[in-house]
Backbone as a ProteinNet text record, in pm:
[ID]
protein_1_A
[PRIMARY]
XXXXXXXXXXXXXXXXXXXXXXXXXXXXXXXXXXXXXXXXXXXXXXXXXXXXXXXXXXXXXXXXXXXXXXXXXXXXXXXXXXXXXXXXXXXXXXXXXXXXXXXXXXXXX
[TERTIARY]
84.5	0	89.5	91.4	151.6	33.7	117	74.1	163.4	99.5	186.1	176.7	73.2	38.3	145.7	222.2	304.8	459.4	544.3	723.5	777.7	733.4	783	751.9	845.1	807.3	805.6	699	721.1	549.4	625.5	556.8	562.4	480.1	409.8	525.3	518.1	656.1	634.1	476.5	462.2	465.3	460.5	466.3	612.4	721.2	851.6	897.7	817.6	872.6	796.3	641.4	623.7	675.9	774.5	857.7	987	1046.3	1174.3	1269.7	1183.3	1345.5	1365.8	1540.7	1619	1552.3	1552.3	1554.1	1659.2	1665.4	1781.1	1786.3	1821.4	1809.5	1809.3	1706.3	1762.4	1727.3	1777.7	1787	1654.6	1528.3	1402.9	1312.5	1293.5	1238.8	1082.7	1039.9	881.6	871.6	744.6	680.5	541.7	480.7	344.9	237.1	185.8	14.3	-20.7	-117.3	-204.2	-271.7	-319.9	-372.3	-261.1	-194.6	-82.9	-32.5	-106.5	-78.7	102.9	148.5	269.6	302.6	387.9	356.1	496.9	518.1	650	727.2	888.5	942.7	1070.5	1043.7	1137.3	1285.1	1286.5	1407	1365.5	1499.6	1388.9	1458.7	1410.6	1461.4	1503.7	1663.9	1649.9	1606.9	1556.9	1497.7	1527.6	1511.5	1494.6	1329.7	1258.5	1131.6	1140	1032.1	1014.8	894.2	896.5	794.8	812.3	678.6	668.6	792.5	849.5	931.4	1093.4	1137.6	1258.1	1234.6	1386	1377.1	1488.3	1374.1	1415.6	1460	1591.2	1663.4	1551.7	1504.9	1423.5	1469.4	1481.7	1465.4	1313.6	1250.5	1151.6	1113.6	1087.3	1079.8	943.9	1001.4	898	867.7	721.3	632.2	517.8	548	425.8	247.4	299.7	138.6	63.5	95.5	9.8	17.7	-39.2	-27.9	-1.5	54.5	-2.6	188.9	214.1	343	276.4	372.8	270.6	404.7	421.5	548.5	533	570.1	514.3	598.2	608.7	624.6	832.1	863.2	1014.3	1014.9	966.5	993	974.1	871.4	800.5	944	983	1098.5	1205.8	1233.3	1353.8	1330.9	1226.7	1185.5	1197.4	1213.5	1244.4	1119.6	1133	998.5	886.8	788.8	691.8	539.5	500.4	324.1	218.6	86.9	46.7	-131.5	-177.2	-290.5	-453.7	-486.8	-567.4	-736.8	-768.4	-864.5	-826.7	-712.3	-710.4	-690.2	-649.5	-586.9	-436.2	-356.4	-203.7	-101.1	26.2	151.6	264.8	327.4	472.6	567.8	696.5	805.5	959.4	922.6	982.1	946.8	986.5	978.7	897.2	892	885.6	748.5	686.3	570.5	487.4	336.6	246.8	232.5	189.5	186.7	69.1	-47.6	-175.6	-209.5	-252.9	-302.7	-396.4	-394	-527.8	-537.3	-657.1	-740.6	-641.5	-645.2	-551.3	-686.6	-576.6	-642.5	-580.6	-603.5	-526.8	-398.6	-421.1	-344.4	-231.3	-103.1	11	66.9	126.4	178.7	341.4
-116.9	0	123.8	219.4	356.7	409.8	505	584.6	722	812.9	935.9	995.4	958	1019.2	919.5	850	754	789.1	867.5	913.4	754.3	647.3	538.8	420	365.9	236.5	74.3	13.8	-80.8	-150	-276.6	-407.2	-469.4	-609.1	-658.4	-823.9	-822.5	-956.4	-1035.1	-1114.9	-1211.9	-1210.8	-1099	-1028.5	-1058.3	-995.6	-1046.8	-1203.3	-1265.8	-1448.1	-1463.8	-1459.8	-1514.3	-1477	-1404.3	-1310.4	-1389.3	-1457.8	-1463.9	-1370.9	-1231.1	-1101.6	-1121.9	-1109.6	-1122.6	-988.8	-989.5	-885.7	-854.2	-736	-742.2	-576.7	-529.7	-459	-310	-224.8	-120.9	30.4	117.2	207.9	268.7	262.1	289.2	161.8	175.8	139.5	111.7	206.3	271.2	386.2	422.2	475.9	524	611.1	658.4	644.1	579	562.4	672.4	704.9	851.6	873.5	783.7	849.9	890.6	857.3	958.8	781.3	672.5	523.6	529.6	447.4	407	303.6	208.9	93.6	27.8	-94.5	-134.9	-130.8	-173.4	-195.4	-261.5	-368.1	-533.6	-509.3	-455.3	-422.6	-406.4	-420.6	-359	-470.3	-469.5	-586.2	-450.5	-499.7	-481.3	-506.2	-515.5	-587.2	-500.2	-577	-553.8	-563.1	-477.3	-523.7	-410.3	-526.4	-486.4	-438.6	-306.1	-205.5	-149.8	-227.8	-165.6	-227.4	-374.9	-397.5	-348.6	-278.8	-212.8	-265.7	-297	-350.6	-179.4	-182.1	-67.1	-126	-56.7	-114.4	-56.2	-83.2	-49.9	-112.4	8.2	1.5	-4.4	-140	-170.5	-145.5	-111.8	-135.6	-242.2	-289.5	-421.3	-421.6	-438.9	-460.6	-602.9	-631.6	-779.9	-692.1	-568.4	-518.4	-487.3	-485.2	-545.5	-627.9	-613.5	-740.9	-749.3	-604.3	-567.3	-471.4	-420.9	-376.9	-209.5	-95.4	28.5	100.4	101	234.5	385.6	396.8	562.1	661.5	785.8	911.9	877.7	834.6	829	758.7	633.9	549.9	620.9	689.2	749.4	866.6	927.2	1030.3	899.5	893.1	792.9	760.9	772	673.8	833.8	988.3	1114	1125.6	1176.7	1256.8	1142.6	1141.7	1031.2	1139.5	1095.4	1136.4	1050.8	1086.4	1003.4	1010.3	946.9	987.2	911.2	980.2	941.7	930.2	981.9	948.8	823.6	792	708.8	535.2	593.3	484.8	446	517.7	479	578.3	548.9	557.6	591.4	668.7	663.2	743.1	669.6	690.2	770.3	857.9	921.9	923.2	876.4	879.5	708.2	632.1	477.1	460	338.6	298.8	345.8	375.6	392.7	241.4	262.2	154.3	94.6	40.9	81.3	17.3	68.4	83.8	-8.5	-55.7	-171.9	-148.7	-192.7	-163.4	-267.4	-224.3	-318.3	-441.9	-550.7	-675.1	-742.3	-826.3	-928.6	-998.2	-1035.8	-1129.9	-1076.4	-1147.7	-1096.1	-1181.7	-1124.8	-1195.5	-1183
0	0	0	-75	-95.6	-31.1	113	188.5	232.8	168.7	178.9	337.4	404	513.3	620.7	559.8	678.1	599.7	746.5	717.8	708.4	732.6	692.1	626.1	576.4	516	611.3	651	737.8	699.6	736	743.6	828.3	849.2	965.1	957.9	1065.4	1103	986.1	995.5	902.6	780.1	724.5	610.1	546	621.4	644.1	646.5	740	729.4	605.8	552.3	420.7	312.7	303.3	217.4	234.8	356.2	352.5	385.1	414.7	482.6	567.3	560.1	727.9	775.5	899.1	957.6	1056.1	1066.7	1161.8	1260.9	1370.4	1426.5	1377.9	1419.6	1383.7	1446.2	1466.8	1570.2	1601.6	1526.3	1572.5	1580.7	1748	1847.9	1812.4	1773.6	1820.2	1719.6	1644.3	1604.4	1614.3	1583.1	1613.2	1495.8	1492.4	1393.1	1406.9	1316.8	1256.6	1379.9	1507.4	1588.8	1718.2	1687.2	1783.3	1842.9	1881.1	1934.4	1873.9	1963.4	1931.1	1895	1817.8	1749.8	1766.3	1810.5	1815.5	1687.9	1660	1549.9	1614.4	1525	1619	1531.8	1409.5	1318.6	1183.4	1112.2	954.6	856.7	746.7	644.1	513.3	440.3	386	229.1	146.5	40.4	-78	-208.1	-336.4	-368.6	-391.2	-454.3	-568	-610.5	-821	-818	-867.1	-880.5	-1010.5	-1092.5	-1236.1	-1340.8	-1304.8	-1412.8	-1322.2	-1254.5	-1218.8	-1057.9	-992.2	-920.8	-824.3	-679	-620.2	-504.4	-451.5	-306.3	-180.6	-79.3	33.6	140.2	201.2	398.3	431.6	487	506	694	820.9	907.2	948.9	1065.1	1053.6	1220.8	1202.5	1346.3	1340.4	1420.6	1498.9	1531.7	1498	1498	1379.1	1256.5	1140.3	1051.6	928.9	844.2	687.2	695.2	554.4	541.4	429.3	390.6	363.7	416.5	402.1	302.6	199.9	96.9	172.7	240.1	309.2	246.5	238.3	202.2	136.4	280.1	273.8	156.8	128.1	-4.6	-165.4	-149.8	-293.1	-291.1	-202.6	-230.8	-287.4	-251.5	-282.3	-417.7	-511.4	-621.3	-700	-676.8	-755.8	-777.9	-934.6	-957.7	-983.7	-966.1	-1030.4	-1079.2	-1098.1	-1133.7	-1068.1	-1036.3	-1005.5	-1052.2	-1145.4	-1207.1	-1133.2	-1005.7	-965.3	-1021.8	-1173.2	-1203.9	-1291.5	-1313.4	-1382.9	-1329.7	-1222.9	-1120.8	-1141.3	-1167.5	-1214.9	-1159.3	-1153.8	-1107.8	-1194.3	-1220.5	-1308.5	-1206.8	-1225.2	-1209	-1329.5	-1306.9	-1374	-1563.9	-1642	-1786.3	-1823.8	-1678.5	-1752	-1731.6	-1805.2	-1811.9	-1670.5	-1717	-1637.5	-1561.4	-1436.7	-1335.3	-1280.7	-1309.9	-1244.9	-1106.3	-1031.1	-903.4	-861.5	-765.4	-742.5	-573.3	-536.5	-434.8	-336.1	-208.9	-76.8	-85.5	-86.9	-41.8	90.1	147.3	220.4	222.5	50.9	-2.2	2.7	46.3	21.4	-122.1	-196.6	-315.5	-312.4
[MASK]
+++++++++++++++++++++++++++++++++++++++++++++++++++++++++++++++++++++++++++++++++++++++++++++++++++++++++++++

């Protein structure tokens, strides 16, 4: 899920073991959810994931309190200029193919 309203990128433990990322320690502790709640963070994985055909390096942080993988603000900077065409439902990254967008499910793939 690309979430601009979240300064980080982090996912949920299991998310991580059905994935296979090491995880491994890392200097933030704890973070705060949109309602101010604080949320553990056990360490972070680092990973390669393929977004749109191109494969991008990510600092992922990882918590036992959800279930789902969130791209937050820090990640989309990291990726430069992009566009993002919300009547259309799609994504570009700089000059390369449009990306299209799909609704959060459960399923992790």
């Amino acid at each position: 899920m690309l979430d601009t309203g979240s300064d980080v990128s982090i996912a949920g433990e299991e998310v991580g073991e059905r994935l296979g990322w090491r995880i491994t320690t890392h200097r933030i502790k704890q973070v705060n959810v949109a309602n101010n709640e604080p949320m553990c963070v056990i360490g972070a994985a680092y990973v390669d994931l393929n977004v749109g055909g191109r494969v991008v390096e990510s600092e992922i942080l990882i918590t036992p309190d959800i279930n789902s993988l969130i791209l937050g603000i820090n990640w989309l900077r990291q990726q430069g200029r992009f566009q993002w065409d919300f009547e259309k439902g799609q994504i570009r990254f700089g000059k390369e193919k449009w990306i299209e967008l799909r609704q959060e499910t459960n399923s992790i793939r």
